[in-house]
C-alpha positions in Angstrom: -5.5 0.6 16.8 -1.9 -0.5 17.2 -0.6 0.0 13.8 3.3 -1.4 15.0 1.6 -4.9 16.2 2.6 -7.9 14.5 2.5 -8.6 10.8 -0.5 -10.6 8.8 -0.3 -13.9 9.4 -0.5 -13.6 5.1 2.0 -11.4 5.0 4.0 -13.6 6.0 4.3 -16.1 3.7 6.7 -13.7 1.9 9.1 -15.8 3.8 8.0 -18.9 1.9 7.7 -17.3 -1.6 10.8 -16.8 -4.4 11.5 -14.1 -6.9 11.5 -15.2 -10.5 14.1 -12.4 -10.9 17.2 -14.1 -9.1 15.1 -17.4 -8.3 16.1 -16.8 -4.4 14.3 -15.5 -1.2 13.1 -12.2 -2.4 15.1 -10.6 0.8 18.2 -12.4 0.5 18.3 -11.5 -3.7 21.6 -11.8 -5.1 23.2 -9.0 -6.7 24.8 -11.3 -9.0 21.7 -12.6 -10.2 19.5 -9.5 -10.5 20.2 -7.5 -13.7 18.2 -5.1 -13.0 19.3 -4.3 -9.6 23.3 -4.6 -10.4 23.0 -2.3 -13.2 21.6 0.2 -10.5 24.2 -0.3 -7.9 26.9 0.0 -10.5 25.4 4.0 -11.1 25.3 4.3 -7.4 29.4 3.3 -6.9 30.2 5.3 -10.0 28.7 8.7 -8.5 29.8 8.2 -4.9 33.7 7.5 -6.5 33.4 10.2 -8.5 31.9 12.9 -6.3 31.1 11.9 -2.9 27.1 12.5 -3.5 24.6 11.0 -5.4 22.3 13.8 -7.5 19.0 13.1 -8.8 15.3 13.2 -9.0 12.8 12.2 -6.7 9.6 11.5 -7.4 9.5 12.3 -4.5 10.2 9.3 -2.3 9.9 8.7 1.6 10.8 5.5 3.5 10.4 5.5 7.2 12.0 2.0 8.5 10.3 0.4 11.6 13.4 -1.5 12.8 15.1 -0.3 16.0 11.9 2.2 16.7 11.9 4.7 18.1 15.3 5.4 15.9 14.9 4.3 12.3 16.2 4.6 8.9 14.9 7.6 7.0 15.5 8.4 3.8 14.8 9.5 0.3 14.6 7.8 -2.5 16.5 9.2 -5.7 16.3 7.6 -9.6 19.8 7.1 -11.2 18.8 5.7 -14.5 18.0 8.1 -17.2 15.7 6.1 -18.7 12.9 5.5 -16.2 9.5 7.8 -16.5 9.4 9.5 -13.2 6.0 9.6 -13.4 5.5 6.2 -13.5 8.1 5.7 -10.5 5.9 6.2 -7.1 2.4 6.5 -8.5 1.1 2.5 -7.7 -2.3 3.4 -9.8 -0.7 3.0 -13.4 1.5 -0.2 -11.8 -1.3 -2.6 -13.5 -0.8 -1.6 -16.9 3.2 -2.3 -16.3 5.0 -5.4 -17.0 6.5 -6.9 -14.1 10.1 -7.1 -15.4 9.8 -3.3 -16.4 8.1 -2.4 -12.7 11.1 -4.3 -11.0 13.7 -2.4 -13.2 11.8 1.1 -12.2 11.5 0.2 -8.8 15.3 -1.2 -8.4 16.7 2.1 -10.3 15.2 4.2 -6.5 18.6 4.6 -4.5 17.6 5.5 -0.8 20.2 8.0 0.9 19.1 7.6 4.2 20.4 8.1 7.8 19.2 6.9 11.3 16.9 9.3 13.2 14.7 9.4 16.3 10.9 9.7 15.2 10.5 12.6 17.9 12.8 14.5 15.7 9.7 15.4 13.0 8.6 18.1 15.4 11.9 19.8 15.5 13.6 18.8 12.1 17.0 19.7 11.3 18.5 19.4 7.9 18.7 16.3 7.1 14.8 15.6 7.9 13.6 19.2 6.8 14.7 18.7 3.8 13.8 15.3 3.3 9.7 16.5 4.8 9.7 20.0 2.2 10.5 17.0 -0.8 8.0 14.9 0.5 5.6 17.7 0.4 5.9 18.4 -3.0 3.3 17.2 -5.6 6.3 17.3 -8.8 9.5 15.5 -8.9 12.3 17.6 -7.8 16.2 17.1 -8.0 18.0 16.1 -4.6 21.4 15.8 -3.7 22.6 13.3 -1.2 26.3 13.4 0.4 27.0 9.7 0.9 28.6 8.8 4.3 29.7 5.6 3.3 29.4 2.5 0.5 25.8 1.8 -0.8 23.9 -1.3 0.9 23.8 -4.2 -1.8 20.6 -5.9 -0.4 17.6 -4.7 -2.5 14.4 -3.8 -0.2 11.9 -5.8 -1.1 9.0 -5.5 1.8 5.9 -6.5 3.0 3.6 -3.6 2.1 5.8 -1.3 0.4 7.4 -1.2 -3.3 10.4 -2.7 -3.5 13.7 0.0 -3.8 17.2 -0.1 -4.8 20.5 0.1 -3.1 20.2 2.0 0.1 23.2 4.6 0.8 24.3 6.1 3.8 23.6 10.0 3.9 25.6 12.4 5.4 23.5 15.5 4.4 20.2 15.9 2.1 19.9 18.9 0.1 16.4 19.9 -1.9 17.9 21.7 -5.4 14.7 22.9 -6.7 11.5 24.7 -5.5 9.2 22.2 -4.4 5.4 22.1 -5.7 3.7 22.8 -2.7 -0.1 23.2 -2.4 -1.4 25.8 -0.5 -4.1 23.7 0.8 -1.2 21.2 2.8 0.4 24.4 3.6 -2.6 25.2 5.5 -3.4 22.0 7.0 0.6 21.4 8.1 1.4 25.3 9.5 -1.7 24.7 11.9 -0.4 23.6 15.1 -3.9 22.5 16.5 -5.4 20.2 13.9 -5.6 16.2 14.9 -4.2 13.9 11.9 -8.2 12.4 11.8 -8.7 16.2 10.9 -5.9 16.5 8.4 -6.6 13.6 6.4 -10.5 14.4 6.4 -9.9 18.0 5.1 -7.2 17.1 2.2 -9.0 13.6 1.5 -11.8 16.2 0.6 -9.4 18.8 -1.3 -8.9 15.6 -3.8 -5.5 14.6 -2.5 -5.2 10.6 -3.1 -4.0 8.0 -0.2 -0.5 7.6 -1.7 0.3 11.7 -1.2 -1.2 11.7 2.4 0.2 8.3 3.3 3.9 10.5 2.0 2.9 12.9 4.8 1.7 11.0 7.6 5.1 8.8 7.1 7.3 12.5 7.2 5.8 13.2 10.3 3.9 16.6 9.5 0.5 15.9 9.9 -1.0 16.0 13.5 -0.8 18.8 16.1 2.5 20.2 16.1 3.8 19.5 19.5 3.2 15.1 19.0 4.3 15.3 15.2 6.3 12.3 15.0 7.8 10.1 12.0 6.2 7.2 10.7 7.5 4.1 9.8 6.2 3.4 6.0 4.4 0.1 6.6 2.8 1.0 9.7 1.3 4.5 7.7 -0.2 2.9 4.6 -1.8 0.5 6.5 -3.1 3.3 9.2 -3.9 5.7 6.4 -6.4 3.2 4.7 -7.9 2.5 7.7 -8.4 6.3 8.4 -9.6 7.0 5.2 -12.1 3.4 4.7 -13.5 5.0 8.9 -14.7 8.8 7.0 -15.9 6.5 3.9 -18.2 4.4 6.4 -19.6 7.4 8.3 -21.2 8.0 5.1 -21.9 4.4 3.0 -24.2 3.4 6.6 -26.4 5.9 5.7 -26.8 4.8 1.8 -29.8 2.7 0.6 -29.1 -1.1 0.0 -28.2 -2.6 -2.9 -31.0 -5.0 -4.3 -28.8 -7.6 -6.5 -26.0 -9.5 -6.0 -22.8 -8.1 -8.3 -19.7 -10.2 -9.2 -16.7 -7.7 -10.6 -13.8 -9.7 -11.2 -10.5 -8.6 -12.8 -6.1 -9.5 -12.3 -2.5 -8.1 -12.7 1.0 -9.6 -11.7 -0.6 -12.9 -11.0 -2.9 -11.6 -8.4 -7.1 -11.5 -9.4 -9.9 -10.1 -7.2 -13.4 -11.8 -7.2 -15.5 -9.0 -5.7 -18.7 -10.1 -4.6 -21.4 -7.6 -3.2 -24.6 -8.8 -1.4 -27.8 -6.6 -0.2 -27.3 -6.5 3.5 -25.9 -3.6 5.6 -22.2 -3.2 5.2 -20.0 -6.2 6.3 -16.7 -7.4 5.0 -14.9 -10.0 4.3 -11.6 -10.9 2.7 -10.7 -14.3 1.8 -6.7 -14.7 0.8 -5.9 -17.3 -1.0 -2.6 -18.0 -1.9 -2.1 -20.5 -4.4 1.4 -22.0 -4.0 1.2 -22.6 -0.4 -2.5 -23.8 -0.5 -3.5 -21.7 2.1 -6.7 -19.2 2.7 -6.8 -16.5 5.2 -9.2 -14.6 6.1 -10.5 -11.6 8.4 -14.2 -9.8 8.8 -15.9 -6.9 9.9 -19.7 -6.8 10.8 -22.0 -3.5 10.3 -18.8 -1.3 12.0 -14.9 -1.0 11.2 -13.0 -3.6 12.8 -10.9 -2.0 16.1 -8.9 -5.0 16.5 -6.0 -5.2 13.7 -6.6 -8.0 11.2 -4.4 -10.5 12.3 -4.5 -13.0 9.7 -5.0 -11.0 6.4 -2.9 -7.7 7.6 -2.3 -4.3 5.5 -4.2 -6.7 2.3 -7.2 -5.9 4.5 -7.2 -2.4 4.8 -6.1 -1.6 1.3 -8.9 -3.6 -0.3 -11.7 -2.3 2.2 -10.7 1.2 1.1 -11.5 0.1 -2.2 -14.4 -1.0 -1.7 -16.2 1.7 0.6 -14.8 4.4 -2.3 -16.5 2.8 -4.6 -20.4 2.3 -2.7 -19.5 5.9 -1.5 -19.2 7.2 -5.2 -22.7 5.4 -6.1 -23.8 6.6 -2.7 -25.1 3.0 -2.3 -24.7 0.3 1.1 -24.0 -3.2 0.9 -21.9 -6.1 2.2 -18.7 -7.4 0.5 -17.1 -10.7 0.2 -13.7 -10.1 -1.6 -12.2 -13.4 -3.3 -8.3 -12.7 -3.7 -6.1 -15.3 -5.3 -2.2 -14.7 -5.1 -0.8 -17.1 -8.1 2.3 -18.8 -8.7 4.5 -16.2 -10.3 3.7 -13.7 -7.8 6.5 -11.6 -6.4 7.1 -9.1 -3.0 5.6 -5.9 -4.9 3.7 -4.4 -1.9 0.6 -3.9 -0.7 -0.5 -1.1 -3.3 -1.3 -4.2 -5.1 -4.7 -5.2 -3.3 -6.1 -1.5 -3.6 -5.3 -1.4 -6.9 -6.5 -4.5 -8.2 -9.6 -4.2 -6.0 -10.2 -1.2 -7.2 -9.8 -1.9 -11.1 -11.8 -4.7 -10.5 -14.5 -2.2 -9.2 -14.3 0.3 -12.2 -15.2 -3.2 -14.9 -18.6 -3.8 -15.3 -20.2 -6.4 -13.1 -22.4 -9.4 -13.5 -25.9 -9.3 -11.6 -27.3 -12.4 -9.4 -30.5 -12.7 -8.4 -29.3 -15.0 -5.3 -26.4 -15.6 -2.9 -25.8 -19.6 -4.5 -25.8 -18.3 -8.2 -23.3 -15.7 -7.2 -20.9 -17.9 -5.4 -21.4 -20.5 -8.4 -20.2 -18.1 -11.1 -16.6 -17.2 -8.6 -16.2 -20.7 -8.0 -15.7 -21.6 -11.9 -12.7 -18.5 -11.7 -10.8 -19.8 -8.4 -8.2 -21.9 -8.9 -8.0 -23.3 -5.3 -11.8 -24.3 -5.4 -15.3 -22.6 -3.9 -14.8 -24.5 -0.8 -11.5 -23.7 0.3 -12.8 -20.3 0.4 -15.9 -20.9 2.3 -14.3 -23.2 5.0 -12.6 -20.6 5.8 -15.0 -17.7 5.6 -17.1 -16.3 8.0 -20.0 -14.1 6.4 -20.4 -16.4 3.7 -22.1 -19.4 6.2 -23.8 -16.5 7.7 -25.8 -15.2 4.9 -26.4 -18.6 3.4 -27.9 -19.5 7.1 -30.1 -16.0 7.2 -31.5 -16.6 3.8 -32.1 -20.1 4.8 -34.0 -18.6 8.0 -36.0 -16.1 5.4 -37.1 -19.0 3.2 -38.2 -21.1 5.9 -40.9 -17.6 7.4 
């Protein structure tokens, strides 16, 4: 699957939405305007006057652009302000219980030192990037010194699947100043020359290593055989990682037993909610974006296998709430169909695409409500969606389709 195609046709009303930070195009944000983010490019000038380098933690932190690919910005991401909790910095699954002003100060307070490198160059790393893979490998924030090459960038990253970042400073050299908490198992899996990314991710996906650490790895360019390692860009790996992962999930759900109920899980965060629904048929999928302010639903589907064509119209969203869902029949070592109902309110703002996993996968872990048929099911999300049951339905595909094969099993 071509992770590099174009973007969700969702994704990209990002264009259309505002910040209610500075009120403005979230990638236009004015320094000016965005407390938060001036206060963190203030630190940033005062250290590169001072001493020519920026020193700090990293949680750790990799960003891979995509622009100008095959040579793209790479970099690390340091935190300046004393008073962030590192551990709260680049771990997406404690985000929820966040407020967003806090999340936006902890993200903005990430200052990238980053330089322009070929991809090709993960296979042969020199300083800069062997550095900047042994900090990406580690599982404990470590201290990092950059040596800026010039005046931080004063536009804030805010993107389309990943968490937004700070200023962005241009690094002469990287330099790792502590031991980095490597586990033996990825030192294993990356000193093997032979083994096939599929294969890396299958064998630490089964050591207990989450999506977030092996999406960290996949972007640094050292999983794969040795000889094709190559970096990848951030938004094209979290996406391809939760497809990889949600394809070894479904090896395994296809085999499960059905469900025999209908199961509603509903829960929200940030001004985003997630209607789960779960039907007894073989696995299918479906997810439904609604997006409130524009008015709009989008939607893309998968029947019995994973998709192989890249969900055009829902993008990453897709593949970060499928993952969610197959972990969770996988766990309960059960098989059914999903419908996913996700409503992006007013008030939302460009946080990434951790978002729909997370959400999803909250929503997943709160008890659910059982339906004894498909119409009482869809009654109960229609009283929670704001846009309205039909919306939803116009624009879905496996809804008609089960309503029309339970019609057909009446009527026998």
């Amino acid at each position: 699957m071509d992770w590099a195609g174009e973007r969700g046709t969702a994704e990209r009303e990002v264009e259309l939405l505002s910040c209610p930070v500075c009120r403005g195009v979230a990638r236009f944000c004015s320094i000016l305007k965005c407390p938060f983010y001036r206060d963190s490019v203030k630190q940033a000038i005062r250290s590169i006057s001072a001493t020519g380098a920026i020193f700090g933690p990293t949680p750790p932190h990799i960003l891979v652009g995509e622009w100008g690919y095959p040579r793209v910005y790479t970099g690390g991401g340091l935190v300046i302000s004393p008073d962030v909790d590192l551990r709260l910095v680049d771990s997406p699954p404690e985000w929820l219980n966040v407020e967003l002003d806090q999340l936006l100060a902890m993200r903005l307070s990430v200052v990238l030192g980053r330089k322009r490198l070929s991809v090709a160059e993960a296979s042969r790393a020199r300083q800069f990037l062997s550095a900047l893979q042994e900090s990406s490998l580690s599982l404990k924030p470590i201290d990092l010194e950059v040596k800026a090459a010039g005046s931080p960038r004063y536009a804030p990253g805010f993107g389309l699947r990943t968490a937004p970042y700070g200023p962005a400073v241009p690094a002469g050299q990287l330099r790792v100043v502590d031991n980095p908490h490597i586990p033996r198992p990825v030192e294993r899996v990356i000193s093997d020359p032979y083994l096939t990314t599929w294969q890396a991710v299958e064998r630490l996906s089964e050591a207990g290593f989450n999506e977030y650490y092996l999406t960290r790895l996949l972007s640094a360019g050292v999983l794969g055989r040795r000889i094709g390692r190559k970096l990848v860009p951030t938004e094209w790996s979290i996406t391809a990682m939760d497809d990889i992962l949600a394809r070894q999930l479904h090896k395994q759900v296809k085999h499960y037993k059905l469900i025999n109920d209908y199961r509603l899980f509903t829960f929200g965060a940030h001004h985003n909610y997630a209607y789960v629904l779960l039907a007894p048929t073989p696995w299918m999928f479906e997810l439904l974006e609604g997006w409130v302010k524009a008015g709009r639903v989008y939607s893309d589907h998968e029947y019995l296998e994973p998709r192989r064509v890249y969900a055009e119209n829902t993008g990453g969203a897709y593949y970060a709430v499928r993952l969610s869902v197959l972990r969770y029949l996988r766990e309960r070592r059960e098989n059914a169909g999903a419908v996913v109902f996700f409503e992006v309110d007013r008030g939302w703002m460009p946080l990434g695409v951790w978002r729909f996993r997370e959400i999803t996968r909250a929503a997943l872990e709160k008890p659910f409500v059982k339906f004894q048929s498909l119409e009482e099911a869809l009654e109960a999300v229609g009283k929670w969606l704001k846009m309205g049951l039909a919306q939803y339905i116009k624009a879905s595909s496996i809804i008609p389709h089960l309503l029309s094969q339970r019609t057909i099993h009446e009527s026998t």
